[in-house]
C-alpha positions in Angstrom: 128.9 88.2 165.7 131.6 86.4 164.4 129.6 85.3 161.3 128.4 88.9 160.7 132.1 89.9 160.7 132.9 87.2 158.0 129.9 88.2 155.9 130.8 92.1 155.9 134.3 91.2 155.1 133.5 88.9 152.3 131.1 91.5 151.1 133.9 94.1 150.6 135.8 91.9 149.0 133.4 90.7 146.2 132.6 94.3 146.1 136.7 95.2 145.8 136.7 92.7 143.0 133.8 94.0 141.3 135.5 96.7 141.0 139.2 95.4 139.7 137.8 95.3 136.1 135.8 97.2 134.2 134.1 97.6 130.2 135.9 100.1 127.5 133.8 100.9 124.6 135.1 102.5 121.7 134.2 103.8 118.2 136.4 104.6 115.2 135.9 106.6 112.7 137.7 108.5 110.2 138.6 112.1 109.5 135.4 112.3 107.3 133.4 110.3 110.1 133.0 107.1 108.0 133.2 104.3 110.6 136.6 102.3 109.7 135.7 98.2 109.7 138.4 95.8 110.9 140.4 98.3 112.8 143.2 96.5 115.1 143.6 97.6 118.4 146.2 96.9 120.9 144.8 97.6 125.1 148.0 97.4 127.1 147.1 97.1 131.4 149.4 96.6 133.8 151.2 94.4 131.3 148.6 92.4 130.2 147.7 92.8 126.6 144.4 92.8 124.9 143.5 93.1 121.3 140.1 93.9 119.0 138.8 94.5 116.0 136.4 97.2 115.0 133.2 95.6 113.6 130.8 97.0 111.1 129.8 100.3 112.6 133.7 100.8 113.8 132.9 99.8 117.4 135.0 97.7 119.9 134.5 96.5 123.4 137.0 95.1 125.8 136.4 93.9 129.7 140.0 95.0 130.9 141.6 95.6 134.8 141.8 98.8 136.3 145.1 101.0 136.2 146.7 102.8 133.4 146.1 101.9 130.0 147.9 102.1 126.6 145.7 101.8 123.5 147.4 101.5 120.0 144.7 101.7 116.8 146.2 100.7 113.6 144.4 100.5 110.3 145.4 100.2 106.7 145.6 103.3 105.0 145.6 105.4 108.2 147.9 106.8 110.7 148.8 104.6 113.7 147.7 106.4 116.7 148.6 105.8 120.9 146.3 106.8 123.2 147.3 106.4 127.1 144.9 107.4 129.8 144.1 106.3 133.8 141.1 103.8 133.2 139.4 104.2 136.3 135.4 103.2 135.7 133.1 101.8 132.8 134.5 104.0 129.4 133.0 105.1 126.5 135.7 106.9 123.5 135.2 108.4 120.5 138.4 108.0 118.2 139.1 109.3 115.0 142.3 108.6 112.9 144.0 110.6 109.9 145.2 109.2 106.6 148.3 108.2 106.4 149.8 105.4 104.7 153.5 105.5 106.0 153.9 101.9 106.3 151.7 100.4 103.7 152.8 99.2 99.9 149.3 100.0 98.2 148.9 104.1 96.7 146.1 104.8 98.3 144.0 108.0 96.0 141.8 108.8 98.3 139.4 112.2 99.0 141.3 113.4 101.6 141.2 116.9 102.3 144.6 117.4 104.1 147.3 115.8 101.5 147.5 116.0 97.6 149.6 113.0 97.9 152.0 111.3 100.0 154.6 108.5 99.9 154.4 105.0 100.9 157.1 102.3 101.7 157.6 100.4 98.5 158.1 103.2 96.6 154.4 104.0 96.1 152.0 107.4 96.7 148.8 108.2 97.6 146.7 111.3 96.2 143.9 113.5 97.0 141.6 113.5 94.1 140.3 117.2 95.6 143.5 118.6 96.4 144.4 117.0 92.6 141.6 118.9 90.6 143.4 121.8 89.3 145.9 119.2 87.6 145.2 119.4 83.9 143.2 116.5 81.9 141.8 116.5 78.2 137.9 117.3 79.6 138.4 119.2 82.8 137.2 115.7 84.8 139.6 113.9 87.1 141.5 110.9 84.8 143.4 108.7 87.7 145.2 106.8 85.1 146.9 109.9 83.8 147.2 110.8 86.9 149.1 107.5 87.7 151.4 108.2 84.3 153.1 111.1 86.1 154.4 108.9 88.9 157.5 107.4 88.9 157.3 103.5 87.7 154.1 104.0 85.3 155.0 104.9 81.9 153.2 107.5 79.7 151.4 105.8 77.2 151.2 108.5 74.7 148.1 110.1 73.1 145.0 107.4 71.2 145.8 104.7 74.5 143.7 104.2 77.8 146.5 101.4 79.1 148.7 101.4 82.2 152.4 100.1 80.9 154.1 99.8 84.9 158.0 98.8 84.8 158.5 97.5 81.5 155.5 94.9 82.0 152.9 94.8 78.7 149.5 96.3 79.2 147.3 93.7 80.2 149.7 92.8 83.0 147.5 95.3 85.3 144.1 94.7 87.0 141.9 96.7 87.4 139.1 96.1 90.0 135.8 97.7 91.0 134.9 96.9 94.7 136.9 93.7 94.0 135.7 92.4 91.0 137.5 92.3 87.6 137.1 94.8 84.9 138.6 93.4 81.3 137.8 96.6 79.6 139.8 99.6 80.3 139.0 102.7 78.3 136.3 104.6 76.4 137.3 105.2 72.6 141.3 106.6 72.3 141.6 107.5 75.8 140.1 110.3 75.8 137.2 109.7 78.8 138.0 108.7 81.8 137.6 105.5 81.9 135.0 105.5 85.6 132.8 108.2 87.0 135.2 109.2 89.8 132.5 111.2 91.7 131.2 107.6 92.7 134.5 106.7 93.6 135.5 106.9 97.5 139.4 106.1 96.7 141.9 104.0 94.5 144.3 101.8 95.6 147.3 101.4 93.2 149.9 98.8 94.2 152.6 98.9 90.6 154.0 95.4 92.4 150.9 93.5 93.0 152.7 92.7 96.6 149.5 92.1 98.7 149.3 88.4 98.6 145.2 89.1 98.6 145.6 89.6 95.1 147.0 87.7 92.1 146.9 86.8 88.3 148.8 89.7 87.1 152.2 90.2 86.8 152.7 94.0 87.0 150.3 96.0 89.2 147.1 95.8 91.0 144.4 99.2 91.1 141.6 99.0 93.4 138.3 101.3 92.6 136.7 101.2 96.1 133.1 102.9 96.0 132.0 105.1 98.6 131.1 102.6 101.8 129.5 105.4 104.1 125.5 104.8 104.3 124.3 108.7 103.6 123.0 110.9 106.4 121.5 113.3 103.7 120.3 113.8 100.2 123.1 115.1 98.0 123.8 115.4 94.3 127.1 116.3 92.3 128.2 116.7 88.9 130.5 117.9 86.0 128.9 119.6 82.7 131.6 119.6 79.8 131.2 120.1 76.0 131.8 116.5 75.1 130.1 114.8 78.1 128.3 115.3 81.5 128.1 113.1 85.0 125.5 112.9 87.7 126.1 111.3 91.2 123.2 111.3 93.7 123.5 110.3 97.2 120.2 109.1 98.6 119.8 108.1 102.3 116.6 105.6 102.7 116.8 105.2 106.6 119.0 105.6 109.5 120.7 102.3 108.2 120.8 102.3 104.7 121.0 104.2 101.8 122.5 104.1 98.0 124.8 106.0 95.6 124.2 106.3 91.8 126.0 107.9 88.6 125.8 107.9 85.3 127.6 109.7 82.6 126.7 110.6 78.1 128.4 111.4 76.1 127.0 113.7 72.8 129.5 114.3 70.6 127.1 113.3 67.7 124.9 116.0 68.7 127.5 119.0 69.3 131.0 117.5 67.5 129.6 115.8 64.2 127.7 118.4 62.7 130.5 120.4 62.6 133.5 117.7 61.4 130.6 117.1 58.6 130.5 120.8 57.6 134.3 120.9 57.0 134.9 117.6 55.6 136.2 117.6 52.2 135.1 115.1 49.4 138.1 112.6 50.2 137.3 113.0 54.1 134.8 110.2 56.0 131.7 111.4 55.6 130.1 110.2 58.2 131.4 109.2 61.6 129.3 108.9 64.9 130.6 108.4 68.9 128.7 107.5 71.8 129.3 106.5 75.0 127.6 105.7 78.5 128.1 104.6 82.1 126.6 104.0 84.9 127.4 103.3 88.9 124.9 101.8 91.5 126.1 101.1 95.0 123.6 100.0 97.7 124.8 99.6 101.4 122.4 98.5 104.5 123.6 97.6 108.2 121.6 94.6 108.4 122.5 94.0 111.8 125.0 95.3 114.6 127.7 92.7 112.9 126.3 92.8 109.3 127.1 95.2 106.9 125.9 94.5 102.9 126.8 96.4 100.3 125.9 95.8 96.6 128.0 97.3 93.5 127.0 97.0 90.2 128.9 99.0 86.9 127.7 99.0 83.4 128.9 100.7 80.2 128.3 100.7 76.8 130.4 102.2 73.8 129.5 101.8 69.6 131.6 103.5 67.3 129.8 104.0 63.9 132.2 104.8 60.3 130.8 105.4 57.1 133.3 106.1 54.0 130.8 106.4 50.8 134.1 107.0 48.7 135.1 103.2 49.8 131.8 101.6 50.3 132.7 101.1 53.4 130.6 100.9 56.9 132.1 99.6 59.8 130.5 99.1 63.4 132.6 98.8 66.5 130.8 98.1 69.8 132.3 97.1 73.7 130.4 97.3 76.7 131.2 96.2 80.7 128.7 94.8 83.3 129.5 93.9 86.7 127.6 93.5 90.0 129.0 92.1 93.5 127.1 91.8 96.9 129.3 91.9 100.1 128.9 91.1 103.6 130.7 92.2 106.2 130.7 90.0 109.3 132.3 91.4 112.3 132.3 87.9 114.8 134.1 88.7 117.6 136.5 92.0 118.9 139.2 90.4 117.0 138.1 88.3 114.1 135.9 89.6 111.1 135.4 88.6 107.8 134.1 89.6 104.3 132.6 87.3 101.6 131.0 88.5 98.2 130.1 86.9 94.6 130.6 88.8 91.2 129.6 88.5 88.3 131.6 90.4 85.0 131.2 90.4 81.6 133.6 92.3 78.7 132.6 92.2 75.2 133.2 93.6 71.8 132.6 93.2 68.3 133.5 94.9 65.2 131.5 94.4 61.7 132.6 95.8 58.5 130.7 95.4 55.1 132.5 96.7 52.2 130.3 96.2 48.8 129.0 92.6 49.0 132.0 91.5 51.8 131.2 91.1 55.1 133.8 90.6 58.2 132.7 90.3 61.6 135.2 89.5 64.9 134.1 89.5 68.6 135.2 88.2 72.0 133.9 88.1 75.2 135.3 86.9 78.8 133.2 86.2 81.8 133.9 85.5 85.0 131.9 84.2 87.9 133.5 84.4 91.1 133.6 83.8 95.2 136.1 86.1 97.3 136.6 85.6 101.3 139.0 87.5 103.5 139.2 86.6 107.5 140.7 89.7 109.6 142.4 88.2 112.8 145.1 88.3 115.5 147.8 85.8 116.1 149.0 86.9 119.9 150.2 90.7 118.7 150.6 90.1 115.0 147.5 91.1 112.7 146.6 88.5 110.1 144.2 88.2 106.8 143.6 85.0 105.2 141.0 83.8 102.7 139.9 81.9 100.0 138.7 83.0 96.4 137.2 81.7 93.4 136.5 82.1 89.9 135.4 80.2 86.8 136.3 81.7 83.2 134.5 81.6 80.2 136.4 83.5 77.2 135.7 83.3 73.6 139.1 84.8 72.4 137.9 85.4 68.8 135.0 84.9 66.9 135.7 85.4 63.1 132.7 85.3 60.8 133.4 86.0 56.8 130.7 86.4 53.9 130.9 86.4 50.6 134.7 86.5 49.8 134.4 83.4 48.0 132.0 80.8 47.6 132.0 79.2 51.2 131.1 80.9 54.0 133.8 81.0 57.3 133.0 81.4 60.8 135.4 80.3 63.2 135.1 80.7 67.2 136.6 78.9 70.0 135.4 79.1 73.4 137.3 78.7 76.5 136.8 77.2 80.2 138.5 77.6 83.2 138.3 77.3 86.6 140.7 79.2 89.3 141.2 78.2 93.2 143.2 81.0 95.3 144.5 80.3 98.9 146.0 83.3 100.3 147.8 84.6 103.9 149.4 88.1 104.9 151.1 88.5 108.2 152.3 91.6 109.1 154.6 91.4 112.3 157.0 94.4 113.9 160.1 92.3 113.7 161.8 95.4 116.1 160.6 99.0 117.3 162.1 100.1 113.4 161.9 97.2 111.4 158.1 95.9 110.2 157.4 93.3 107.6 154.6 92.1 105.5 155.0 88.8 104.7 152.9 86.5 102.6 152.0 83.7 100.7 149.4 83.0 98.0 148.7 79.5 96.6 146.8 79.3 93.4 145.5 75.8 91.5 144.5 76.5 88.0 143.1 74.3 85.2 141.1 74.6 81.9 139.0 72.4 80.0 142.1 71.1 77.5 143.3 69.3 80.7 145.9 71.7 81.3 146.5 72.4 85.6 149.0 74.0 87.4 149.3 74.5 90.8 151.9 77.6 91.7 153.3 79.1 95.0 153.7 83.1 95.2 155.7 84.5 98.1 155.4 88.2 98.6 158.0 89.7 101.1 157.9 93.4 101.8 160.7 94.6 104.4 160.3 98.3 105.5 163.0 100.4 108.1 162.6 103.5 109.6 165.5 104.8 110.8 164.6 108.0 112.1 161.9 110.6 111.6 163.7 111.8 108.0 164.5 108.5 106.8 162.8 105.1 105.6 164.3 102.2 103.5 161.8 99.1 102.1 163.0 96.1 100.0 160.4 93.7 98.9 160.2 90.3 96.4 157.1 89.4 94.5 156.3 86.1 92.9 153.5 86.8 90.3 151.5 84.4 88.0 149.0 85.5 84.9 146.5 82.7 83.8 144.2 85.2 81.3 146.4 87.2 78.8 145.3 89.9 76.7 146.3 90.0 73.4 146.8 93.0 71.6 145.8 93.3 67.8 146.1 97.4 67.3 148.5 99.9 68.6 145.9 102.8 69.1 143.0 103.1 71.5 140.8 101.0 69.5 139.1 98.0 71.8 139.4 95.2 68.9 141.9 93.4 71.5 140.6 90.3 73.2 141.9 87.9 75.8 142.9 84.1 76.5 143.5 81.9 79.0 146.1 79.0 79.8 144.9 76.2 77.8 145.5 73.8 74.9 149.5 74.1 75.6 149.7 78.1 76.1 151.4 78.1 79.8 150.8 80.6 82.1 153.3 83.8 82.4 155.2 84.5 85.2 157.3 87.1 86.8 160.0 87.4 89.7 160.0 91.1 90.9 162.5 92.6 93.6 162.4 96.4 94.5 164.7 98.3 96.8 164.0 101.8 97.5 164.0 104.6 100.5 161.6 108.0 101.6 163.7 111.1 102.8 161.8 113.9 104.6 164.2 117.1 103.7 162.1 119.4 105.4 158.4 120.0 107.2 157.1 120.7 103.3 159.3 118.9 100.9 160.0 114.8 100.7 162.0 112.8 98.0 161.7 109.0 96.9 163.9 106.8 95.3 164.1 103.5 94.1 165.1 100.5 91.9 163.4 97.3 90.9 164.2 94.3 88.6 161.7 92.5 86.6 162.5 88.7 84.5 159.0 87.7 83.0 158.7 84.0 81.3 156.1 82.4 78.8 155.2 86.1 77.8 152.6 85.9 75.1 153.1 87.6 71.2 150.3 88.1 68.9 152.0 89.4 65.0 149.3 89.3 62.9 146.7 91.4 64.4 143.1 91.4 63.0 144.6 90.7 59.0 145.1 87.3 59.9 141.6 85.3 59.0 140.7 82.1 57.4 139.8 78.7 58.5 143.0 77.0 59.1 144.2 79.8 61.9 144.4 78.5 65.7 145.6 80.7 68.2 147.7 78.0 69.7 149.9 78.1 65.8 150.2 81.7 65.7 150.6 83.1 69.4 154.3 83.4 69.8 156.0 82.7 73.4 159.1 83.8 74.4 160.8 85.8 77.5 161.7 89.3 78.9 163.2 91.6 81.6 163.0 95.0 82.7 165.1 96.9 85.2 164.9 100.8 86.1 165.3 103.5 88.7 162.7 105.6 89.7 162.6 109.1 91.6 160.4 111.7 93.2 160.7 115.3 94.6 157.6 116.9 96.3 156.4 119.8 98.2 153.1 119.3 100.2 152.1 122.8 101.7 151.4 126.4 101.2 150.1 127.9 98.2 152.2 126.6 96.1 152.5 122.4 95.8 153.4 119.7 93.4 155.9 117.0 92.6 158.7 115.9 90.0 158.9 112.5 89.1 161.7 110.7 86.9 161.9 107.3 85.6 165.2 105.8 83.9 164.2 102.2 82.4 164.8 99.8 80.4 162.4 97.0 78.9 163.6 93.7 76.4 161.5 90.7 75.0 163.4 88.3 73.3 161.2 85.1 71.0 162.7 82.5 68.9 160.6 83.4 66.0 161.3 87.2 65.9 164.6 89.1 65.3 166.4 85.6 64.5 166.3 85.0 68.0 168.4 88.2 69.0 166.8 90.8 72.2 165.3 93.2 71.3 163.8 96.4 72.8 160.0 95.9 73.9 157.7 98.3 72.1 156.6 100.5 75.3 160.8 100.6 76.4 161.0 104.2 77.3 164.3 104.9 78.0 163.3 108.5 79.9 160.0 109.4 81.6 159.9 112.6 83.2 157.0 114.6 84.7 156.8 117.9 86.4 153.3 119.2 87.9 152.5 122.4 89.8 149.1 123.9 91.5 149.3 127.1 92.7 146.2 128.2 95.0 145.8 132.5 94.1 143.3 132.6 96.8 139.6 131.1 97.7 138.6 131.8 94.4 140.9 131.1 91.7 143.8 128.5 91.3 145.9 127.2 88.3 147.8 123.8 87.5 150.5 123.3 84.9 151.5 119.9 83.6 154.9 119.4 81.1 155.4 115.5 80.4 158.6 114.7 78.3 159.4 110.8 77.9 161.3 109.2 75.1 159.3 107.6 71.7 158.3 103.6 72.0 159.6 101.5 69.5 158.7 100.6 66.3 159.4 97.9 63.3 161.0 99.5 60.4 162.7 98.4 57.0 166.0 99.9 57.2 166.6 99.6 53.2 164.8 99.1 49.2 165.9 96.6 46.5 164.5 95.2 43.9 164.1 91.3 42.6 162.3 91.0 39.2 161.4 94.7 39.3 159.4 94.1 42.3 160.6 96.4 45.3 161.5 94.5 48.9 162.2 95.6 52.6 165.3 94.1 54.3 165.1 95.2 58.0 167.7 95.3 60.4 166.1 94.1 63.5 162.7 93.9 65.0 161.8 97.5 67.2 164.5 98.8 65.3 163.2 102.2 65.3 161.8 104.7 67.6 158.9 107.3 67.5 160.0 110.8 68.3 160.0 112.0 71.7 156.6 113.0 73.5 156.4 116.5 74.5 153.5 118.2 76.2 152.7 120.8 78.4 148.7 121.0 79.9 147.5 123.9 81.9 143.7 124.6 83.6 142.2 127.3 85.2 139.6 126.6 88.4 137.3 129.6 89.3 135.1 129.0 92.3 132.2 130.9 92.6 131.2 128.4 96.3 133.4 126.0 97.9 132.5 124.2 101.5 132.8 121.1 102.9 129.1 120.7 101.8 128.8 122.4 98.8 131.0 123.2 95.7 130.4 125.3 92.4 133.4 125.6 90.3 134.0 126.5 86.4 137.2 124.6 85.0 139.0 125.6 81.4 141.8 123.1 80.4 144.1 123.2 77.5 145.9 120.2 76.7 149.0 120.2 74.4 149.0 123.8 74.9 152.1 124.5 72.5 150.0 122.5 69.6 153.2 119.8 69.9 152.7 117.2 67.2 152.9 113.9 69.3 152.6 111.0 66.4 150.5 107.8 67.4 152.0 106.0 63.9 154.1 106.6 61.5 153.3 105.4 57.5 155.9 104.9 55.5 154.5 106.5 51.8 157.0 104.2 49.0 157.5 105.6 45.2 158.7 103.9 42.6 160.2 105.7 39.2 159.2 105.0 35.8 162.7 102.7 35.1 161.5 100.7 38.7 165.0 101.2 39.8 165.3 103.5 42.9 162.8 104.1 45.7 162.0 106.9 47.9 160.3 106.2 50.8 158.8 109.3 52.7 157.6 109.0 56.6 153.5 110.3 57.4 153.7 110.7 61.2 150.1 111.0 61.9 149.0 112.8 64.9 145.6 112.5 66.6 145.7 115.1 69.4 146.8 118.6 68.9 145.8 121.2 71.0 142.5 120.8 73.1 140.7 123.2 74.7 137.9 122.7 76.9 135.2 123.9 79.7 133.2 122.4 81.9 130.9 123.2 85.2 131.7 121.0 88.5 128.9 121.6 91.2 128.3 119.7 94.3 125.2 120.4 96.7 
């Protein structure tokens, strides 16, 4: 009896224990119900703490007591969300989470449907390309640089230029990355296309401080193109049809587990534009000038496994430009093309530890050939890169963590200079450069109090090329952020930054005869030191305000005076790149309003920007060329009703600066400049207004048929790209007048296209 007694209470017991825990199974997803990877979560149970990560399909699983429970989901890019509940049994949740990006430093452009754009700590902004697409651009298609120029911090650039110029910093001082791998050339021919097929882009992440210690080698910012990650459910194709160029994206699901996305764009301006240049040309005009440009986009994604998630990215494009002057005997041939292709693997190992690992492979070339009568000059350059990147998501007690290593060997040929028949010999001079790059990196991000969170981390870079040259360099990236109450926010961050490749710049218009170099053979790396202080004010349920300072000193910055003029066999880069300093200092603001029918924003940047070498402006500072003193843009979108809605544009910023001779003399009848400085002059301000027009004949989630007419420059403004200076001499060769020739490319622009989505 007694044993029976002992066995029955034993057995309610075990079975009381059994019952003490039990299994919580969750899935994340986002708004659009793409499952969100490396998702932290926080289980709270009686005071016990538990934490996850989401793995590859967005699950998580946790073995947790019974009682009430407190789960806290956090994930970059998206809105922190609590969940509390009485966890009773075996649990199986759905979760989804909005977009948000409230405590984050990255802008985050991303297709989401409820928010045209949104502030960030750090000073930064996230936009919805959708809720974006009555904003004017030159074609009618979606232009995310431009649309990063009317933000506070990133200067316009002016008409004829593709680059990003962010707080006073020089052009190539920005990466640009597709699905993590480097892309060296930035624009199709005078920035006119967009530079990427943006239907095959999910979101872009634009961080103007390069703060995330993930990322280095530039010392001004850091823009992410993420493709679209979601496997496809269904067949699906989209496009735009304009009068200079059309795109095609097709979504194609191959099973329940994979699928793949691909674009391409063409351009046919030889087809529709040149015919009718050629018919108005006059005899002194080109005669003959021909355009073309294509792209494409591939992205493959399988789930190989429950844990395993590959994805493969590859982007090619191709541009030539084609000039023939029969009054000069002149033909010139300009050509530049990208290639890159990465696979990834996601590997989710445990609930709170997953990493990512890919390769890449890029490639930027271009070359430009003239003949003129028996002459022949010929200049190219390339840079490739083979790489390694490898990120580890994981927990530290409460604090999230990402580490990793990356990877990348260089090969650049900076200029390759071939000349015939200018005199009896023959030149051809090229110098090709290795390099190899080692990356270390960590990023903590602990909540120091209930208000006060930090990101705080640390990137450790070894460098070295094949003249022997190596440096090994320690970047700390600190980014505080405070949120006082529900109205106000404050952030103040430090950035250390390091540049090993350098791009050179040999033309002041959107003409890709520019080519880059590494560290090597003496040239040091450039370097920055970046702090920013700033704060986000919610004024009411619709309208929010940013503002902010920063303060930028840059070393060993890079200067290349000669341009493509300077040829023969005795020049070395090393002899005639110029190295000096600079600084640049500002205060940026922004005024938006999010909701109703009308929405837009007003952004204002006051800056300044100063280089100062030993070998130019007898050693004085001087203004950079790109200083813009004022930078001011206003943008509106006005939603009629479901079928019509308008967007206005008006862009004012102050001219960059130029070199020009101040006065005329003569010595032995022949006439000389005397100048009073270097960037002693400035180009007039820039002044344009843009408007567009959407009619929607459909518009669903699913579906989309839309006709677009844009007009940019709509007040025919005369913007100047350069200015010639036009010198004549009297008979006597004793006075001079000198007349400016302000040449302008764009004037006004009108266009239409077709934007359809099924």
């Amino acid at each position: 009896m007694s044993k029976s007694i002992i066995i029955l209470f034993l057995f309610c017991f075990s079975n009381v224990f059994a019952q003490s825990k039990a299994t919580i199974i969750g899935n994340i997803k986002s708004s659009e119900n793409e499952s969100l990877i490396g998702a932290s979560i926080s289980l709270e149970v009686n005071n016990q703490h538990y934490y996850a990560i989401s793995d590859t399909l967005g699950n998580f699983k946790e073995n947790l007591p019974l009682g009430q429970v407190k789960i806290t989901l956090s994930q970059l890019g998206y809105l922190k969300k609590d969940i509390n509940f009485n966890f009773l049994r075996d649990t199986i949740i759905s979760i989804v989470l909005e977009k948000d990006i409230s405590l984050l430093k990255e802008v985050i452009i991303a297709n989401d449907k409820k928010r045209g754009i949104t502030t960030l700590s750090g000073g930064k902004l996230s936009f919805n390309l959708k809720e974006l697409s009555s904003v004017p651009t030159v074609l009618g298609t979606t232009d995310i640089i431009k649309l990063l120029q009317l933000t506070p911090g990133v200067q316009n650039s002016g008409d004829a230029n593709g680059y990003l110029y962010v707080r006073g910093g020089d052009p190539g001082h920005n990466a640009i990355l597709y699905d993590g791998t480097p892309i060296y050339g930035m624009s199709h021919l005078l920035g006119i296309f967009p530079f990427y097929n943006t239907d095959h882009i999910k979101e872009v992440e634009f961080d103007k401080s390069s703060s995330n210690s993930k990322y280095g080698g530039r010392l001004s910012s850091t823009t992410l193109l993420i493709p679209n990650k979601k496997i496809p459910s269904e067949l699906g194709i989209q496009g735009n049809v304009g009068v200079l160029a059309s795109q095609l994206t097709l979504t194609v699901p191959v099973n329940q587990k994979s699928g793949f996305y691909i674009s391409g764009r063409k351009t046919y301006i030889d087809e529709i534009v040149a015919p009718l240049l050629h018919s108005g040309s006059k005899k002194n005009d080109i005669q003959n000038m021909k355009y073309g440009f294509s792209d494409g986009n591939l992205t493959f994604i399988s789930q190989i496994s429950k844990n395993n998630l590959l994805s493969v990215d590859a982007f090619i494009s191709g541009d030539e430009l084609k000039i023939k002057d029969d009054n000069l005997a002149l033909r010139t041939s300009l050509k530049w093309s990208n290639f890159t292709a990465s696979p990834t693997l996601i590997t989710t190992f445990s609930p709170k530890t997953s990493m990512s690992n890919s390769v890449y492979f890029s490639k930027y070339s271009n070359e430009l050939n003239m003949e003129q009568a028996t002459i022949e000059f010929g200049v190219s350059s390339y840079v490739k890169d083979f790489g390694f990147n490898n990120a580890v998501k994981y927990w530290i007690k409460n604090i999230p963590v990402e580490s990793g290593i990356q990877y990348v060997h260089h090969d650049l040929q900076p200029q390759k200079v071939n000349i015939e028949n200018l005199t009896d010999n023959n030149t051809t001079q090229s110098n090709v450069i290795n390099a190899d790059e080692v990356g270390v990196f960590t990023t903590v991000r602990p909540k120091l109090t209930d208000r006060l969170n930090a990101e705080l981390g640390l990137r450790i870079n070894y460098y070295t090329s094949g003249s022997n040259d190596s440096y090994l360099h320690f970047q700390p990236r600190i980014l505080l952020n405070y949120v006082a109450n529900e109205k106000y926010s404050f952030y103040g961050s430090y950035n250390k930054q390091y540049q090993y490749l350098s791009l050179i710049t040999t033309s002041s218009v959107g003409i890709p005869t520019d080519f880059w170099i590494a560290s090597s053979d003496g040239i040091k790396p450039q370097s920055s030191d970046e702090f920013s202080i700033g704060s986000n004010q919610n004024i009411s349920k619709n309208i929010s305000s940013s503002f902010g300072g920063f303060y930028r000193s840059m070393k060993d910055l890079l200067e290349y005076p000669y341009g493509i003029t300077q040829f023969n066999e005795v020049t070395t880069l090393k002899n005639d790149l110029l190295v000096g300093k600079g600084k640049a200092y500002g205060l940026e603001m922004m005024l938006r309003k999010n909701n109703g029918k009308f929405t837009g924003w007003l952004s204002y940047t006051l800056s300044w920007s100063d280089r100062n070498f030993d070998e130019l402006n007898n050693g004085n500072t001087y203004f950079a060329k790109y200083d813009r003193r004022h930078n001011l843009s206003i943008v509106g979108m006005y939603d009629l009703n479901t079928k019509w809605n308008f967007g206005v544009t008006q862009i004012f910023s102050s001219g960059n600066r130029f070199t020009m001779p101040t006065s005329w003399y003569f010595i032995n009848n022949n006439p000389v400049k005397e100048y009073s400085g270097y960037n002693n002059a400035q180009m007039p301000n820039y002044i344009r207004t843009d408007i567009s027009v959407n009619y929607f004949f459909l518009k669903t989630n699913k579906k989309e048929s839309a006709l677009n007419f844009s007009v940019y420059n709509t007040f025919n403004i005369d913007n100047p790209i350069y200015v010639v200076l036009n010198v004549q001499v009297n008979e006597d060769k004793n006075s001079v007048i000198v007349k400016q020739e302000k040449k302008v490319l764009y004037r006004i622009l009108p266009s239409i296209s077709w934007r359809f989505k099924f």
